[in-house]
C-alpha positions as CSV (number, residue, x, y, z in Angstrom):
1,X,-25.0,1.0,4.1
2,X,-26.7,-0.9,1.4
3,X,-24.6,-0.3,-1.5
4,X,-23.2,-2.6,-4.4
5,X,-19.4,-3.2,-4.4
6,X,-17.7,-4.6,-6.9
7,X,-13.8,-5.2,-6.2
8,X,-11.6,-7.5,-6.1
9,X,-8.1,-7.3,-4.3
10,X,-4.4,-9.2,-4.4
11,X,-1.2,-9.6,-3.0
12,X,-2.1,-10.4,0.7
13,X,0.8,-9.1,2.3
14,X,-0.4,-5.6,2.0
15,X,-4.1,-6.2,2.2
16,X,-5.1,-3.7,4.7
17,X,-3.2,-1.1,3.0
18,X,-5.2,-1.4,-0.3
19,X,-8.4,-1.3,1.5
20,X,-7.8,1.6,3.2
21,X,-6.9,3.1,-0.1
22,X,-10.1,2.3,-2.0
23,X,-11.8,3.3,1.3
24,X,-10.0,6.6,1.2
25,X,-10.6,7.3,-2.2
26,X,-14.1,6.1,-1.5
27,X,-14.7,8.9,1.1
28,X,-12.5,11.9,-0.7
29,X,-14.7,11.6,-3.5
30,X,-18.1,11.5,-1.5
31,X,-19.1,8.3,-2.2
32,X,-19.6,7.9,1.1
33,X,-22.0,10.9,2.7
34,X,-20.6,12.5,6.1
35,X,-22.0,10.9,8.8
36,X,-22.6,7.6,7.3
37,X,-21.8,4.5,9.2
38,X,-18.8,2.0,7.5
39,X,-19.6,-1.1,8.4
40,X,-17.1,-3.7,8.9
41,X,-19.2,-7.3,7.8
42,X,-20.2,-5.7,4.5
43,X,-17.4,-3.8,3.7
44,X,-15.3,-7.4,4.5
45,X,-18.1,-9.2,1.8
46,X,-17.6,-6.8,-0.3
47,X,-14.0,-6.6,-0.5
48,X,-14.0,-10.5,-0.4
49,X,-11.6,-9.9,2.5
50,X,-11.9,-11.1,6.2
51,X,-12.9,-8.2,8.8
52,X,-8.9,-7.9,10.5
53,X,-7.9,-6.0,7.2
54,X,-10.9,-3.6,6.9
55,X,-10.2,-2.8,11.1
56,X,-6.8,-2.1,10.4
57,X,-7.6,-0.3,7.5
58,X,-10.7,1.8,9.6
59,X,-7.9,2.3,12.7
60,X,-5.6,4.1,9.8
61,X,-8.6,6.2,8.4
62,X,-9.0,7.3,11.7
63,X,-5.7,8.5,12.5
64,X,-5.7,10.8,9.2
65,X,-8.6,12.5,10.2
66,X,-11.1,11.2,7.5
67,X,-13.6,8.4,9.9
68,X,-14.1,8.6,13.8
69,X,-14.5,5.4,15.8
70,X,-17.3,6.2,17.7
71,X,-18.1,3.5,20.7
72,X,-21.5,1.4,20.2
73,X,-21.4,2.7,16.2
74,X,-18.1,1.7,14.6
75,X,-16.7,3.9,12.0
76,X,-18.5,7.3,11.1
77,X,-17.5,9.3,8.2
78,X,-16.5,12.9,9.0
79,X,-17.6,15.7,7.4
80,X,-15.4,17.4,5.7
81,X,-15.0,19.8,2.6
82,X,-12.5,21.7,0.0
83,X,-12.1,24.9,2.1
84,X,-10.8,22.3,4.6
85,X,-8.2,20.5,2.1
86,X,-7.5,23.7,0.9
87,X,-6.4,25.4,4.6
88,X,-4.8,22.0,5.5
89,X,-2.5,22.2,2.3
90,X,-1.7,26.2,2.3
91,X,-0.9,25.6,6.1
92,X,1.3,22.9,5.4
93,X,2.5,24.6,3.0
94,X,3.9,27.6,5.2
95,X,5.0,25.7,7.8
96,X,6.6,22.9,6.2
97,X,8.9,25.1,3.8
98,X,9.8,27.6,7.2
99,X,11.1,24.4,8.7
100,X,12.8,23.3,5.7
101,X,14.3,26.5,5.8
102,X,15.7,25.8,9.2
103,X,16.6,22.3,8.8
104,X,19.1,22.7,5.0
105,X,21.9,24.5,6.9
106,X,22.4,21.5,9.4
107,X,21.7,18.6,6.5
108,X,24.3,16.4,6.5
109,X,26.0,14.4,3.7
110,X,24.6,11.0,5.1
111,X,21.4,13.1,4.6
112,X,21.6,14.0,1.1
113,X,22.6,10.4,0.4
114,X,19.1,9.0,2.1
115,X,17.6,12.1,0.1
116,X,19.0,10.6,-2.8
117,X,17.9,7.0,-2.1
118,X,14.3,8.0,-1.5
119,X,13.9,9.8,-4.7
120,X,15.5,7.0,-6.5
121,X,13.0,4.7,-4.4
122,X,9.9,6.7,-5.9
123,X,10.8,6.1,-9.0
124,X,10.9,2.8,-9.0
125,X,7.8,2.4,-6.9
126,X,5.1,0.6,-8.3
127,X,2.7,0.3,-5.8
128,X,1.4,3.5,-4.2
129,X,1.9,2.9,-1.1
130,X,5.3,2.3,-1.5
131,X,5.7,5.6,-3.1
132,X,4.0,7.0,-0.3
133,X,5.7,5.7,2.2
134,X,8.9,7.1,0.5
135,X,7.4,10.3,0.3
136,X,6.8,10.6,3.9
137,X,10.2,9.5,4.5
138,X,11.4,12.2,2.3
139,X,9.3,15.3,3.9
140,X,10.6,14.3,7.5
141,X,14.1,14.0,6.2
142,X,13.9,17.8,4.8
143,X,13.0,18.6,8.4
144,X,15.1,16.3,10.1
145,X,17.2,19.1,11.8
146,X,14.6,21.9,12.5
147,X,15.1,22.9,16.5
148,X,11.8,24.1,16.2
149,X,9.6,21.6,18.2
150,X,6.3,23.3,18.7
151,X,6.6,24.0,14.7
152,X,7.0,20.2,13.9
153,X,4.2,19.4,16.2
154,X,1.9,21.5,14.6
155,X,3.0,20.2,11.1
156,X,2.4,16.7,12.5
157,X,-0.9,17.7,13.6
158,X,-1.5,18.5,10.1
159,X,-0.6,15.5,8.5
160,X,-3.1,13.4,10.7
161,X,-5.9,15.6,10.1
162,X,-5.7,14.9,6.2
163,X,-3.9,12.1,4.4
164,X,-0.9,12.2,2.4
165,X,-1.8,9.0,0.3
166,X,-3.4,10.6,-3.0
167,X,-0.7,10.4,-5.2
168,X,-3.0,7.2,-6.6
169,X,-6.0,9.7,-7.1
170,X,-4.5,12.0,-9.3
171,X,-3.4,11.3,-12.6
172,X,0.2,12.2,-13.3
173,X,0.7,13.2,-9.8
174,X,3.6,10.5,-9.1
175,X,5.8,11.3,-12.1
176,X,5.5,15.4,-11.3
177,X,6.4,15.0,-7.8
178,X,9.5,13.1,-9.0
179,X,10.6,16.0,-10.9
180,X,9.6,18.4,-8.0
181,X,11.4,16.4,-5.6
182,X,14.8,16.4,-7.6
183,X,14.4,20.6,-7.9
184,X,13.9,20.4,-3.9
185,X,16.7,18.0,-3.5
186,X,19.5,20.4,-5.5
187,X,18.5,23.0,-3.7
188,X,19.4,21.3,-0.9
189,X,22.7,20.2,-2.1
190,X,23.8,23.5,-2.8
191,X,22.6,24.7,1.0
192,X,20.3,27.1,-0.8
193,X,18.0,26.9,2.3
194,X,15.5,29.6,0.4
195,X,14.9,27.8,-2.5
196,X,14.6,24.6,-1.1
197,X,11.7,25.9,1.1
198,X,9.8,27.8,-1.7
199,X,10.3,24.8,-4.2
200,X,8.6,22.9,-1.4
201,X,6.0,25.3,-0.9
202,X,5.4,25.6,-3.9
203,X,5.1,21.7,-4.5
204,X,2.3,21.0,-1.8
205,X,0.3,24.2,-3.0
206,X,0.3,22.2,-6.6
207,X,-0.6,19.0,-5.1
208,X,-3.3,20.7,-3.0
209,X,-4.9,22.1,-5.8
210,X,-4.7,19.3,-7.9
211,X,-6.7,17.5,-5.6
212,X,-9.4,19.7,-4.7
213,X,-9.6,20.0,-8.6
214,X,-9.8,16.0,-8.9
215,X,-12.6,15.9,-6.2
216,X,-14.5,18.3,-7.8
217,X,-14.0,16.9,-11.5
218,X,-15.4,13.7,-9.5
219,X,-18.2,14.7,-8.1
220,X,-19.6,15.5,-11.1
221,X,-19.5,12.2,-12.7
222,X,-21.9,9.4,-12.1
223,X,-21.9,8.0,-8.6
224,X,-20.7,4.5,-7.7
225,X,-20.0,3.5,-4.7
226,X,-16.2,2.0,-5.8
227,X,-14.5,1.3,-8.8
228,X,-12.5,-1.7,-9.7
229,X,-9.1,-0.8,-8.2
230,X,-6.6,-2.2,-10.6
231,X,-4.0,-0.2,-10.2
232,X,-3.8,-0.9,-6.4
């Protein structure tokens, strides 16, 4: 993996998190080739980092699906391609608004209230992962009181097989799912259990598309391996 970086990262505290994003972002937009070996010293030199955040940051990769930690080689990229993000998100899709669906009639006021704070916390976010981890916070809460098991499980299963953490790749992605998120949310109040679960459906559809749109738009710029990430 002989290939020029040029980044430079801050704020400490979250360091691991940032490289994994600019490692994720790295490998949606096939700058890294399936099958390629990440390796930890010259991603570290790169980054100007030590090698403890770039494991962590590999260990997290790994659990959405995107490297596998292979003994004797370290990280491998996985192959992996839009009809895949594209069957991930339309299954999430499904599944995630037929649980919603069984989870409004049983949603509490405390609920609603922690509903309420999340959305306010994604607007006020200004790193992404912050908003991110809101966002998470936010799906399990719609599904909080599904019976369902099995159906969670598999919507789980989902989640680790293809990241959540792209509101940072697409542009205007953070300020739309705001607005989607408040539609969701009223439905919600009102116990409109139908709504809520088609405005949700229809929300990861839209974010779906807008990334397999982004990736495509991306990979036909110029290469590089990694830009600058500023806005981390």
């Amino acid at each position: 993996m002989n290939k020029n970086l040029d980044l430079k990262l801050e704020d400490r505290d979250t360091l691991h998190l940032k490289v994994c994003n600019v490692l994720r972002k790295a490998i949606l937009q096939g700058d890294f080739e399936p099958g390629e070996r990440l390796i930890q010293e010259e991603l570290a030199k790169a980054l100007d980092v030590s090698r403890m955040p770039v494991r962590e940051a590999l260990r997290k990769l790994e659990t959405e699906g995107l490297i596998e930690l292979v003994p004797h080689r370290g990280a491998i990229v996985k192959p992996f391609n839009v009809q895949d993000i594209e069957e991930i998100y339309t299954l999430r899709a499904e599944l995630e608004s037929l649980a919603v669906s069984k989870s409004v009639g049983s949603i509490k006021q405390e609920d609603i209230q922690k509903l309420e704070n999340l959305t306010k916390q994604m607007k006020k976010s200004i790193e992404a992962e912050e908003f991110v981890e809101a966002n998470i916070e936010y799906h399990r809460m719609l599904m909080k009181h599904c019976s369902w098991k099995r159906l969670l499980s598999f919507i789980e299963t989902l989640w680790n097989g293809f990241p959540q953490q792209t509101p940072h790749m697409l542009a205007g992605q953070v300020d739309l799912s705001n607005q989607e998120h408040d539609e969701i949310l009223n439905a919600v109040k009102d116990g409109d259990a139908d709504r809520a679960a088609s405005l949700l459906a229809d929300h990861i559809k839209r974010t779906g598309k807008s990334l397999i749109e982004s990736i495509h738009k991306s990979k036909g710029e110029p290469r590089s391996l990694l830009q600058k990430i500023e806005d981390q």
